[in-house]
C-alpha positions as CSV (number, residue, x, y, z in Angstrom):
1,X,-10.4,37.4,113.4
2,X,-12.5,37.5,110.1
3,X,-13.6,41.3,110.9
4,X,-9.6,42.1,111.6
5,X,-9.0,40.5,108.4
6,X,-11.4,41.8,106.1
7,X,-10.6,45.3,107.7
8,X,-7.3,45.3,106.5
9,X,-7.7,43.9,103.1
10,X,-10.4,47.2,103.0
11,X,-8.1,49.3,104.0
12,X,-5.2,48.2,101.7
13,X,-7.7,48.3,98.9
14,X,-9.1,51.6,100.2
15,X,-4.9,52.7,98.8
16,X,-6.0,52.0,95.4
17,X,-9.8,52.0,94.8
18,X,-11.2,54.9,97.6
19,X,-14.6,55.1,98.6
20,X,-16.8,57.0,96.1
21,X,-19.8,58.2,96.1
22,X,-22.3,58.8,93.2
23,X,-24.6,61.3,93.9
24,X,-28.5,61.2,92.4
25,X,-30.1,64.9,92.4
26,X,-34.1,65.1,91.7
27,X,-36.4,68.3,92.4
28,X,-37.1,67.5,95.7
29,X,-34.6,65.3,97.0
30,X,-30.6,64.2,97.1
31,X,-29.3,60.3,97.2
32,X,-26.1,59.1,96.7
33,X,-24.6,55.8,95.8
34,X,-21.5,54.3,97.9
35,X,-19.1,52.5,95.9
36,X,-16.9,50.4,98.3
37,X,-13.4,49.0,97.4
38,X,-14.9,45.7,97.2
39,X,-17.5,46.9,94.6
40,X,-14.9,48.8,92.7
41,X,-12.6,45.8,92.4
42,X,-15.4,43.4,91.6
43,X,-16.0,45.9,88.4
44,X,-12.6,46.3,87.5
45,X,-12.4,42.3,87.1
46,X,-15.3,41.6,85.4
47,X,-14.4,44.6,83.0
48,X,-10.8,43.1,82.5
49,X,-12.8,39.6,82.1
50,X,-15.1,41.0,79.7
51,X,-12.2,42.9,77.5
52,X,-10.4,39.6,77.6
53,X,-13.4,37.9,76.4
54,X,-14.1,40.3,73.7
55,X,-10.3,40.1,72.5
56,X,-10.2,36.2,72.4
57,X,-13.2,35.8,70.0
58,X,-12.3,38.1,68.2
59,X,-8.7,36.6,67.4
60,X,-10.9,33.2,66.9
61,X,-12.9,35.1,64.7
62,X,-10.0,36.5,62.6
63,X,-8.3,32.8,62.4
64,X,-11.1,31.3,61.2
65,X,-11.8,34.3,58.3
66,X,-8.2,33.9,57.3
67,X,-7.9,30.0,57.5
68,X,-11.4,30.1,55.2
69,X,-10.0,32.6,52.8
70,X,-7.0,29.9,52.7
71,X,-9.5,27.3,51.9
72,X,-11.1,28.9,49.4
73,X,-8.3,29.7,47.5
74,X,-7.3,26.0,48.0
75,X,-10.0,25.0,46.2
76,X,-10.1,27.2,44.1
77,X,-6.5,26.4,43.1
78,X,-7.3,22.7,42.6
79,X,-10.6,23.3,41.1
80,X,-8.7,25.5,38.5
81,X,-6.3,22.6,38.0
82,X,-9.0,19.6,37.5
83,X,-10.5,22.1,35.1
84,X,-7.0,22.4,33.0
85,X,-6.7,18.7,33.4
86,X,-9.8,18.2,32.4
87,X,-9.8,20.4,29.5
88,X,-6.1,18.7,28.6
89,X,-8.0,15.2,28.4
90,X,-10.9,16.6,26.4
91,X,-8.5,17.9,23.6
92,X,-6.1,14.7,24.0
93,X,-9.5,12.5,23.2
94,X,-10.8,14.6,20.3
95,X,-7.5,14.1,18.9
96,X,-7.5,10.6,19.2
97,X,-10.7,10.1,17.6
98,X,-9.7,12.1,14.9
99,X,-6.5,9.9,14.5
100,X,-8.9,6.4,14.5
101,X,-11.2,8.0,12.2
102,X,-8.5,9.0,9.9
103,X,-6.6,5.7,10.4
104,X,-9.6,3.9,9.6
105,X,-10.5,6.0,6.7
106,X,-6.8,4.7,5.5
107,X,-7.6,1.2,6.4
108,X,-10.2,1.3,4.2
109,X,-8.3,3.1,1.2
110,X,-5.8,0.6,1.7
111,X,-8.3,-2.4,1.3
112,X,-9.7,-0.9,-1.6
113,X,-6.0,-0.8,-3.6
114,X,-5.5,-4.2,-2.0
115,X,-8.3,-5.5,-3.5
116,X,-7.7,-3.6,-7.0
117,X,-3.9,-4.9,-7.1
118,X,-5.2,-8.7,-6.0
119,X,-7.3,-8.4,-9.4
120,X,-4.7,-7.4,-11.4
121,X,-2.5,-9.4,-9.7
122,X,-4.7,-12.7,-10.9
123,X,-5.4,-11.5,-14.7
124,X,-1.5,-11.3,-15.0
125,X,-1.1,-14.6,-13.5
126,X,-4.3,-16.4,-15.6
127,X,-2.8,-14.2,-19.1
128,X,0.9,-15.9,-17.8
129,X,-0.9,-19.6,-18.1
130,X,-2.2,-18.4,-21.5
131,X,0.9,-17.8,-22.7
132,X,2.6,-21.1,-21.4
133,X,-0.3,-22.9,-22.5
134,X,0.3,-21.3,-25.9
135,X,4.0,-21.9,-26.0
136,X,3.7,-25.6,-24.8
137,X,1.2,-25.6,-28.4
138,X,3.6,-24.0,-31.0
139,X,6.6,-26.0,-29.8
140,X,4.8,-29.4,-30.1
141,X,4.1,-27.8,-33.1
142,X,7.8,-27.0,-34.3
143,X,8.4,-30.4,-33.2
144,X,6.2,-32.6,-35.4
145,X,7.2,-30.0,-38.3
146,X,10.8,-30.5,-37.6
147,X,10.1,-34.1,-36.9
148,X,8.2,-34.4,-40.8
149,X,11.1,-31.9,-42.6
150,X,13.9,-34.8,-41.1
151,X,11.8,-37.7,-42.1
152,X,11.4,-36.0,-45.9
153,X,14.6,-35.2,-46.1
154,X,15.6,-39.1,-45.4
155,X,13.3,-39.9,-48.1
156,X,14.5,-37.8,-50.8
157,X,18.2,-39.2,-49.9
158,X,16.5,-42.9,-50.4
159,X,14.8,-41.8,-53.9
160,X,18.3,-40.3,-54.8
161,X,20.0,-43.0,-54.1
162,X,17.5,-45.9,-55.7
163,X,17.2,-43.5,-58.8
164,X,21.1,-43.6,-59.1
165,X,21.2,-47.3,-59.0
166,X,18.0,-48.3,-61.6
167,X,19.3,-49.3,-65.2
168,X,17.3,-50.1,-68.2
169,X,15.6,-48.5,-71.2
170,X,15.6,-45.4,-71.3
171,X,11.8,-45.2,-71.1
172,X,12.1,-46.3,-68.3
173,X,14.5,-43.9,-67.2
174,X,13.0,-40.8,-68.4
175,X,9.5,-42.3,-66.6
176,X,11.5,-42.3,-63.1
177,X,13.2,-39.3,-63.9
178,X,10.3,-37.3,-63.8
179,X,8.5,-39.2,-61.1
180,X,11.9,-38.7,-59.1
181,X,11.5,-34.4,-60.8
182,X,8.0,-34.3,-59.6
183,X,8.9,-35.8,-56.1
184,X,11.7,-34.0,-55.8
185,X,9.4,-30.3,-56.6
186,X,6.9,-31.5,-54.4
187,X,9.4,-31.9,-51.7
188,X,11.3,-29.0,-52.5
189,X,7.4,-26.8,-51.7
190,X,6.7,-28.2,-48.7
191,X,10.0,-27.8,-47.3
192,X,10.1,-24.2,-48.1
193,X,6.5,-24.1,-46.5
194,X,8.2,-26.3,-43.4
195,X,11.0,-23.3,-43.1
196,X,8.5,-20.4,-43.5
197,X,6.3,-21.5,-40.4
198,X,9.2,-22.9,-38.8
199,X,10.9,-19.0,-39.1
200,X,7.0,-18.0,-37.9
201,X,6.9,-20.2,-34.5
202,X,10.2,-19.1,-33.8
203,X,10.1,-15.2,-34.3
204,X,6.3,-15.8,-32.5
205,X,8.3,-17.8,-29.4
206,X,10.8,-15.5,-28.8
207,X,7.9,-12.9,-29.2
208,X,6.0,-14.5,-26.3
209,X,9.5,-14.6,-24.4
210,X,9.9,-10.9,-24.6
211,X,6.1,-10.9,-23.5
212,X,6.8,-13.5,-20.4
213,X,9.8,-11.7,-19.2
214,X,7.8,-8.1,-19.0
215,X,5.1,-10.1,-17.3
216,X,7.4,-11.3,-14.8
217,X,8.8,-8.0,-14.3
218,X,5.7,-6.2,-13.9
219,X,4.4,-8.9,-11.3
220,X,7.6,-8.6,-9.7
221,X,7.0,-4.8,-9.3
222,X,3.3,-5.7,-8.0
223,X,5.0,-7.9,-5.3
224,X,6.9,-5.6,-4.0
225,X,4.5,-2.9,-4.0
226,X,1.9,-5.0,-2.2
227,X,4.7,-6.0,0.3
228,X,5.1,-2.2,1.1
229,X,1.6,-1.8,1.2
230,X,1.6,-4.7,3.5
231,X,3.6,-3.5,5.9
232,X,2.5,-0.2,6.6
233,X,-1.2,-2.0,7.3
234,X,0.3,-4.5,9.9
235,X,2.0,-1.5,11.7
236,X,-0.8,0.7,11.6
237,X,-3.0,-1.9,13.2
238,X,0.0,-3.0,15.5
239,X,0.3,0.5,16.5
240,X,-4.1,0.9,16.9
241,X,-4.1,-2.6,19.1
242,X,-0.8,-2.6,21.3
243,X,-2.9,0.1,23.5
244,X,-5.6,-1.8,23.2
245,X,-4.2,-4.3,24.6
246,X,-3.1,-2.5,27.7
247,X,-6.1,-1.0,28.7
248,X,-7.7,-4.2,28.6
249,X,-4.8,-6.0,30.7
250,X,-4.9,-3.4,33.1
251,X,-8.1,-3.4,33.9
252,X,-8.0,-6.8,34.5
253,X,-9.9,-8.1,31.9
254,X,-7.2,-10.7,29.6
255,X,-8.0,-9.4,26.1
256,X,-8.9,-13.1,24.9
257,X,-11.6,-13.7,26.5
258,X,-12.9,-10.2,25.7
259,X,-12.6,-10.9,22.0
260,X,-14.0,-14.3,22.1
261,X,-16.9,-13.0,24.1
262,X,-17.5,-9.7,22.1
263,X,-17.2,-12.6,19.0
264,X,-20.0,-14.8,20.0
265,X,-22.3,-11.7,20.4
266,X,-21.3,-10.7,16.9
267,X,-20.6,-13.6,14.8
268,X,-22.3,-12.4,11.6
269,X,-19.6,-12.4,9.0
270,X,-19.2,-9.6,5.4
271,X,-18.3,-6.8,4.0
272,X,-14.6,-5.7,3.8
273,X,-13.5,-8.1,6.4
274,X,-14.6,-11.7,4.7
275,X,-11.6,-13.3,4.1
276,X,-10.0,-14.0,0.6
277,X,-10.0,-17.5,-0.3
278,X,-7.8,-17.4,-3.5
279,X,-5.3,-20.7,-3.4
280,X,-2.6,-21.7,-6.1
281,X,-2.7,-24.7,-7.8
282,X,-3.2,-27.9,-5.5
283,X,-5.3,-26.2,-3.4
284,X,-2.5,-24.3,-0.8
285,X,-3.2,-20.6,0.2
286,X,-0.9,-18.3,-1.1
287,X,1.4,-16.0,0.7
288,X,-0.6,-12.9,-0.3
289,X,-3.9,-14.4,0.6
290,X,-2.2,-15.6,4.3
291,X,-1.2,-12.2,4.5
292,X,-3.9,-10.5,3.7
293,X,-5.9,-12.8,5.7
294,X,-3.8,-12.1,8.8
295,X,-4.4,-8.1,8.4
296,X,-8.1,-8.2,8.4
297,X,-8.4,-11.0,11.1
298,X,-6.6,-8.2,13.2
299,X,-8.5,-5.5,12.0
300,X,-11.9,-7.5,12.9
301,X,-10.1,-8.0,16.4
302,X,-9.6,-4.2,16.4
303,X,-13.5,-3.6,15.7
304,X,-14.2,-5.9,18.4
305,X,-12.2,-4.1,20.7
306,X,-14.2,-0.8,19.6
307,X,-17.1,-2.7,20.6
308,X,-16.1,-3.8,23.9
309,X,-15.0,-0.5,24.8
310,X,-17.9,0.3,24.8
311,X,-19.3,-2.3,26.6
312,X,-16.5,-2.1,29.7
313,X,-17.0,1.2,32.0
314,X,-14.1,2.8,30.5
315,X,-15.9,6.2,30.7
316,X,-16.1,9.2,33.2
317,X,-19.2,9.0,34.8
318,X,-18.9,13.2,35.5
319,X,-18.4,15.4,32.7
320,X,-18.6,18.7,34.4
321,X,-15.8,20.3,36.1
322,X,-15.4,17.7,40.0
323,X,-13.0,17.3,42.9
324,X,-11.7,13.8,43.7
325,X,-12.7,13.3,47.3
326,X,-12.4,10.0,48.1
327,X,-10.5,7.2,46.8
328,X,-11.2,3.1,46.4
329,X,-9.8,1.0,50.0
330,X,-9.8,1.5,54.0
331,X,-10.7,5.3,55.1
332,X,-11.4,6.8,58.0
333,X,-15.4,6.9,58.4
334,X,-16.8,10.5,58.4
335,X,-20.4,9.4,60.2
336,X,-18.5,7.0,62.8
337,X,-14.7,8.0,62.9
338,X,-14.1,4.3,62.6
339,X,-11.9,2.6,59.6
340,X,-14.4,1.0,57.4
341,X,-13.7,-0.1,53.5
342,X,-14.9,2.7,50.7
343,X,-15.9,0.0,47.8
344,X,-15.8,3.3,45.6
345,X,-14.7,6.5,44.3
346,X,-16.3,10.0,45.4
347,X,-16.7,12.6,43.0
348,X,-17.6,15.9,44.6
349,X,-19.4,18.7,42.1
350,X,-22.2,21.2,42.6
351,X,-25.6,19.7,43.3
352,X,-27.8,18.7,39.9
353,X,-24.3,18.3,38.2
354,X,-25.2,15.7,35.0
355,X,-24.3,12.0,35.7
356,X,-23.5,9.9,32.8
357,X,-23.5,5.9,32.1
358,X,-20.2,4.6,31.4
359,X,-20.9,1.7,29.3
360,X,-23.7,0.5,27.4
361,X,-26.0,-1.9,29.4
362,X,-28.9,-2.3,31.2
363,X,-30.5,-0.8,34.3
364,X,-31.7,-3.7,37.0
365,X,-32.0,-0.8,39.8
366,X,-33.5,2.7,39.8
367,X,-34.9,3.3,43.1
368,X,-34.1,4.6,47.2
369,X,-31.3,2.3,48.7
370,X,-30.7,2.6,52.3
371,X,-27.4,4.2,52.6
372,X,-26.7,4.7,49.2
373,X,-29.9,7.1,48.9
374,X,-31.0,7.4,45.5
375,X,-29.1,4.5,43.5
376,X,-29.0,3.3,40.2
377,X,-27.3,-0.4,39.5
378,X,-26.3,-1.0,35.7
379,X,-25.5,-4.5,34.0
380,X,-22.8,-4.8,31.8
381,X,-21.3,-7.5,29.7
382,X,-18.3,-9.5,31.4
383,X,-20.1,-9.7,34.4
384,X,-19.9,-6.2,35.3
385,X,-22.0,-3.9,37.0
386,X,-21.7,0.0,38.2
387,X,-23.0,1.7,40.9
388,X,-24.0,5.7,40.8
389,X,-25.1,6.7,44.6
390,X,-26.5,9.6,46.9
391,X,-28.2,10.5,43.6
392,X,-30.5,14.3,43.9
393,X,-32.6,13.1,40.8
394,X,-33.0,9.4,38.8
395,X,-33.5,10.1,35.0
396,X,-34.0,6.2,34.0
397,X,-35.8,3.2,34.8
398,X,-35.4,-0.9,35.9
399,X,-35.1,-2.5,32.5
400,X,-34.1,0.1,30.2
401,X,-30.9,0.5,28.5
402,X,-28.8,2.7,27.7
403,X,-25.7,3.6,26.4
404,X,-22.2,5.2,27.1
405,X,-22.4,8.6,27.9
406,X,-25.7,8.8,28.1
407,X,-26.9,10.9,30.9
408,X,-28.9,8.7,33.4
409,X,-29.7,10.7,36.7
410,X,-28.0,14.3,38.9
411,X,-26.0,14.7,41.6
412,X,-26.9,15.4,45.2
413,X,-26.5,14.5,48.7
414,X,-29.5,11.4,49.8
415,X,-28.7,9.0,52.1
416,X,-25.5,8.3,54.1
417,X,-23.7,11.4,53.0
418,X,-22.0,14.7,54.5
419,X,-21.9,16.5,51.1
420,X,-23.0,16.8,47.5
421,X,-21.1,13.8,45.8
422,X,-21.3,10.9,43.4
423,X,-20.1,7.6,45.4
424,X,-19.5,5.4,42.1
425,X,-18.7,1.6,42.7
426,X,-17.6,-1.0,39.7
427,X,-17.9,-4.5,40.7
428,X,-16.8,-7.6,38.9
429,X,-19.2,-11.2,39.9
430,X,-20.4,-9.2,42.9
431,X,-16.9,-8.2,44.0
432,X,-16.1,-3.7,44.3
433,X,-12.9,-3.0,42.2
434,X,-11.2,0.5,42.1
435,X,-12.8,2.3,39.4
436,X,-9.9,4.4,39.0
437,X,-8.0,1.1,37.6
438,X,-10.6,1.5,34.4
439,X,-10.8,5.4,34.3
440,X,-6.7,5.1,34.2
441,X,-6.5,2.6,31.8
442,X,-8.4,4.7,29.2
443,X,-6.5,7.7,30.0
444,X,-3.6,6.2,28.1
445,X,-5.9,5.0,25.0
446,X,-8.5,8.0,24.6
C-alpha cells in the first residue's frame, strides 16, 4: 500500500520535475548524478524558503532604517525646538536683568532726589517758624507802641484840659505854659517817632506776608512734586514684587515666612534703606516720613526677595541644549515594567554635559549611592534640599558650598539608569516635590 502510494505520487511528480541526470567527466572515467523528483522538489522548497527568508528581512530591515530615519528627525525636530526655547528664555532673562538693574539704578536716583527735596523741604519749614517767630515779635511790638501812643495821647488831653482850668498870676501862667509847651514838644517827638516805626513794622509785616505766602506756595509745589515722585516709586516696586510674589506662592513657599526668615539671617540695618525718623511737633510722624518709610520697607522686602531667590532652587540645573525625558509622579518602570513613583525630573543631554547648582547652599553628600550612582545632596535654606543623580563625574565635596549656577559635577549614566541623564529631585523636610513647580515659577519672573 505505501510502495503503491509513493509510486504514484513519483510518477505525478515525474509530470513536473523528470528524472535528471548530472553527469561528472574526468580523464579516465564517467559518473553521473541522479536527481529524483523527490530531490528536485525538496530543492525547489527550500529555495522558495530561502527567497522568502531573504525577502522578509530585508523588508524588516528597510522598516527599521526608515522608522530610525523618522526618529532621528524627531529628535532632531524637538531638539531644534528646546534649543529655540531655550535660546527664547536666555534672551527673556538678560532682559529682565537689565530691566532690575535699570529699575534699581532709578530707585536709587529717586532716593537721592527724595532725600535732596526732604532737606529742602525742612529748611523751608524751620525759615517758615523764623518768620512766625518774627512776626509774633514785631506785632507785640506794634502793640505796646500803639498801647504807649494811646496812653500819651490821654495824657496830653488831661494837661490840656488842667491847663485850661488853672487861674492865677500870670507868672504862674506863663511858668505852666511852657512846662505845658515843653510837654506838649516832647510829646509831639515821640509821637512822630511812634508813627515812623509804627509805618516800619507795618511795611516790614506785610513784607514778611508776601514772603509767607511765596513760602507756602513753593512748599505747596514741593508737595505735590514729592507726591508724584511718590507714586511712581510705589508702582515701580508694586510692579518688581507682585511677581515676586507669585513665584514664591507657587512654589509653595507663603512669601512671609520667606521674608521673615531671609530677615533674621540679615538683620543688620544702613545705608539707603534706614528709615527717616523726622516727626512734626508733638512728636507724630509726618505723612511724608510714613510714606517714605512705607517705600523703602518694601524696597528692603524686594532685596530680601533677591536674596532668597537665590537661596530657593529656582535655577536650571542644565544649561546646555537637553530633552525632557521624564516628568515628576507614577511612571511606568523601564528596569521592571512595573508602576513605581519618579520623585524627579530627567533631563536627557550628551554625556559630560555641565551640571550646575541651583541655589546657594551646602553639599552634605558627594559620593556612590546605590541606585542613584554618582549623587550629590545639597542643603538649602527653608528646609530644602536637591538631588543631582546618575552623575559621570562629581566636581565638589561633603561640606563645601557653593552657589547658584555654579557648576558642581557632569552628566552620565551610573547606577540604575538605561541612558545618559540627570535624574534631579527637590525635596521639602524630606518630602520629593516636582521640580518643575520651581523651574515654572521662575519662568514667569526671570
Amino acid at each position: 500500500m505505501k510502495a503503491s502510494i509513493f509510486h504514484r505520487l513519483s510518477h505525478g511528480l515525474e509530470r513536473y520535475f523528470p528524472e535528471k541526470r548530472i553527469f561528472l567527466r574526468s580523464d579516465t572515467d564517467t559518473r553521473f548524478i541522479r536527481l529524483h523528483p523527490f530531490t528536485q522538489l525538496a530543492m525547489v522548497c527550500g529555495g522558495a524558503v530561502l527567497l522568502g527568508w531573504t525577502i522578509l528581512a530585508t523588508s524588516i530591515l528597510l522598516m527599521d532604517s526608515i522608522g530610525s530615519g523618522s526618529a532621528r528627525e524627531q529628535a532632531i525636530r524637538e531638539q531644534k525646538l528646546y534649543e529655540d526655547r531655550l535660546n527664547t528664555l536666555s534672551t527673556n532673562l538678560k532682559s529682565r536683568s537689565d530691566e532690575a538693574l535699570q529699575a534699581q539704578q532709578r530707585f536709587n536716583v529717586a532716593l537721592q532726589e527724595v532725600s535732596q527735596m526732604q532737606s529742602l523741604l525742612l529748611a523751608s519749614e524751620d525759615r517758615r517758624k523764623e518768620l512766625e517767630t518774627g512776626i509774633d515779635v514785631i506785632q507785640a511790638t506794634l502793640q505796646r507802641v500803639m498801647k504807649e501812643r494811646d496812653e500819651s495821647l490821654e495824657k496830653s488831653t488831661l494837661l490840656a484840659a488842667e491847663l485850661k482850668s488853672v487861674t492865677g498870676s500870670a507868672k504862674t501862667v506863663a511858668g505852666r505854659q511852657r512846662e505845658t509847651e515843653g510837654m506838649v514838644d516832647y510829646l509831639t517827638a515821640e509821637l512822630a517817632a511812634v508813627s515812623k516805626t509804627r509805618d516800619e513794622n507795618i511795611g516790614e509785616a506785610a513784607s514778611l506776608t508776601q514772603d509767607i505766602a511765596q513760602l507756602n506756595a513753593e512748599a505747596q509745589l514741593e508737595r505735590e512734586r514729592h507726591n508724584r515722585i511718590f507714586t511712581q516709586l510705589e508702582k515701580a516696586v508694586t510692579i518688581s514684587l507682585v511677581p515676586l510674589d507669585k513665584m514664591f506662592n507657587a512654589a509653595g513657599l507663603p512669601a512671609d515666612r520667606i521674608i521673615e526668615t531671609v530677615r533674621r539671617g540679615y538683620s543688620g540695618q544702613g545705608g539707603p534703606l534706614t528709615p527717616l525718623s523726622m516727626t512734626t511737633q508733638g512728636g507724630i510722624e509726618s505723612p511724608v516720613a510714613a510714606r517714605t518709610n512705607s517705600i523703602l520697607e518694601r524696597l528692603d522686602n524686594l532685596n530680601l526677595y533677591r536674596i532668597a531667590a537665590e537661596k530657593a532652587p529656582f535655577a536650571m540645573p542644565v544649561k546646555a541644549s537637553y530633552r525632557h525625558t521624564s516628568s515628576f509622579g507614577y511612571r511606568r518602570d523601564p528596569k521592571t515594567g512595573g508602576r513605581r513613583m519618579h520623585s524627579g525630573t530627567d533631563f536627557a543631554a550628551a554625556s559630560g554635559t555641565p551640571i550646575y547648582a541651583t541655589a546657594d547652599g551646602v553639599v552634605s553628600h558627594a559620593a556612590w549611592s546605590s541606585g542613584y550612582g554618582r549623587l550629590i545632596k545639597i542643603k538649602h535654606e527653608f528646609g530644602i534640599e536637591t538631588r543631582y543623580a546618575h552623575l559621570l563625574r562629581l566636581r565638589v565635596k561633603p561640606g563645601q558650598r557653593v552657589s547658584r549656577g555654579e557648576r558642581i559635577g557632569d552628566m552620565g549614566n551610573s547606577g540604575r539608569s538605561t541612558g545618559t541623564h540627570l535624574h534631579y529631585e527637590i525635596r521639602i523636610g524630606g518630602n520629593a516635590v516636582n521640580p518643575m513647580t520651581y523651574i515654572k515659577a521662575a519662568r514667569d519672573v526671570f
